[in-house]
N, C-alpha and C positions, 0 to 999 in steps of 0.2 A: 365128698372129696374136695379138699381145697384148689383153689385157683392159682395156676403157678405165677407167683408174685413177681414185681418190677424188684430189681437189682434198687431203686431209684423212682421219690413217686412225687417228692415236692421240691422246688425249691424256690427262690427267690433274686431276683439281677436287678440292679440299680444303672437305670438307661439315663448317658448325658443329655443334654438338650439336641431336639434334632433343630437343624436349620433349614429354613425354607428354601424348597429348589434343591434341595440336596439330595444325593441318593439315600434311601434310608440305610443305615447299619445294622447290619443282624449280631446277635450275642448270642450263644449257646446259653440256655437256660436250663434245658435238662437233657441226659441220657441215662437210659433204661433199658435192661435187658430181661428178660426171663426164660424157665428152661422148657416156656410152651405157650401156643396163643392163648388167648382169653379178650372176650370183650370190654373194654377199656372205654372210661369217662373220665376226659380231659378238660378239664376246665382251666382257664388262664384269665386273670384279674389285671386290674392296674390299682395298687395303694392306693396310689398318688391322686386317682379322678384322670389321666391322661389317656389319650389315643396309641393303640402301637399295632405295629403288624406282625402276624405271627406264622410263621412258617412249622409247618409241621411232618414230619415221614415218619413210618414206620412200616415194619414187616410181619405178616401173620404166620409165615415158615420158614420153609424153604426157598418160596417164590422172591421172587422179585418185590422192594417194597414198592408202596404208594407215597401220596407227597400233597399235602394243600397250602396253601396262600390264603391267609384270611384277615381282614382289614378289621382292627376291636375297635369300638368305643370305649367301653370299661371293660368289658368283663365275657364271654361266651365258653360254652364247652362244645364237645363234639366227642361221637363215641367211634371207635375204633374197632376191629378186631388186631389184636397186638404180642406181639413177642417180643418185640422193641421197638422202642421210640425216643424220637430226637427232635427236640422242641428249641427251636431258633426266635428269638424277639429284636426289635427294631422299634425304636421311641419315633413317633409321630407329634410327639408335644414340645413345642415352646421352650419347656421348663424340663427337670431332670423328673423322671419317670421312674418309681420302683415298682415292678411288672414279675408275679409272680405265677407261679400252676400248682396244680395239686391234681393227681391220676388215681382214682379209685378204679375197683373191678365194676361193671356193671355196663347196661345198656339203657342211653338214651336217644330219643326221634331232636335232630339239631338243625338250625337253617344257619347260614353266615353270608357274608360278602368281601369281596375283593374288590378293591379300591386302584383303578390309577389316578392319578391329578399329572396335572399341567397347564401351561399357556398355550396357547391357539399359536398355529402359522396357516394362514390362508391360501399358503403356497405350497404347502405339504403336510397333506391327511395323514395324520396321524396313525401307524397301522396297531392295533392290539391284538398281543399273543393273546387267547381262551384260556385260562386258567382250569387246572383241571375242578371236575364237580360242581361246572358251570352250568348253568339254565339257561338264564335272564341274562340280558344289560339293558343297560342304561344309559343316558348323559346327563349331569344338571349343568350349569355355571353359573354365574356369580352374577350376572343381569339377566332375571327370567325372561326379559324382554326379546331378547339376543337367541332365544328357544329358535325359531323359527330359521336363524341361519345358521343354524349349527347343520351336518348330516352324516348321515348316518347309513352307513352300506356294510353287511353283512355277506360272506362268500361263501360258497358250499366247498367241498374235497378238491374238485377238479376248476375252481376259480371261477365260478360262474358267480353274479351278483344277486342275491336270493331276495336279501332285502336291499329298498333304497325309499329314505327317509328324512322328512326332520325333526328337529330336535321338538318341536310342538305338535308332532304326530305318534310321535311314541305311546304303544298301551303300558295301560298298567298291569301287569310290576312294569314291566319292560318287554326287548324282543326278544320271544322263546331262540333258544339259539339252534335246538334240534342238531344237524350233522354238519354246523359252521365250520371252517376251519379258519376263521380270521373277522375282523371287525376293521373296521376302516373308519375314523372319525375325519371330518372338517370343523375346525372351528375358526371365528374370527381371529386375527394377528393381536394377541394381546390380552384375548378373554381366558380368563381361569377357568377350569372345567373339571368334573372327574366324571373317571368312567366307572359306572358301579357292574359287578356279575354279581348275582345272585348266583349262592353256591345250595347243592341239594345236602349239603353234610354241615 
């Protein structure tokens, strides 16, 4: 029996240059419907060799859809169960980015990551939302020296402080986040940083 097909399964968007400090800009890249779920494998590219972030939701019924955030280098997929999907991009490069997808039926085991960046205020910890299909985080910045005064506090449901860290005590990958409901970073006034999650999709 065939797979009930996307309305909608490739396409391709030409992203202007992003500028640094800026927020990123999302562009509709694809919408897809079909007249029933099926496991779906999303891959999203960049031509160009560029960075972008790519937002993605979709719904497998009647329910309620889901929704990820995931920071590309070049290229990643992720597999789905789906009846539609609605695939958003955001150029992370320099330079103008053409960032394309292509959704076949099928199932793949996928890992990705979600990215924030910024500068440090030493005056106010930076608080980060948990992106969903979160695991891990992380911190790097821009002088590994600077590891040591960065920190790192992780909050359970009811605000209690589960972890408390610095940036040169971190395991590897990073810290399981188990039932966080929040991340709290410090870093120096001035120092560039991003914060990585590991996602399980």
């Amino acid at each position: 029996m065939a797979l009930p097909r996307l309305s909608r399964r490739s396409h391709q968007e030409k992203l202007a240059p992003y500028i640094d400090g800026a927020e990123p800009t999302l562009v509709d890249l694809l919408r897809g419907e079909a007249c029933g779920g099926a496991w779906r494998i999303v891959e999203a590219y960049s031509a160009s060799g560029g960075p972008f972030e790519l937002h993605a939701a979709w719904s497998g019924g009647d329910g309620m859809g889901q929704e990820a955030k995931i920071t590309v280098p070049r290229a990643t997929r992720l597999a789905i169960y789906a009846s539609s999907i609605s695939l958003r991009v955001a150029n992370l490069s320099g330079s103008e980015n053409r960032v394309g997808c292509n959704v076949a039926d099928g199932y793949c085991v996928s890992a990705n990551q979600y990215e924030v960046r910024g500068l440090g205020d030493q005056n106010l910890p930076g608080t980060l939302s948990i992106p969903p299909f979160a695991t891990h985080f992380r911190v790097d910045c821009s002088d590994d020296t600077q590891l040591p005064a960065l920190g790192i506090k992780v909050y359970d449901g009811v605000g209690n402080v589960i972890v408390d860290l610095l940036g040169d005590q971190q395991p590897s990958p990073g810290v399981p986040l188990g039932a966080a409901s929040k991340v709290e970073v410090a870093v120096p006034t001035g120092l560039r940083f991003r914060g990585v999650f590991l996602l399980s999709i």
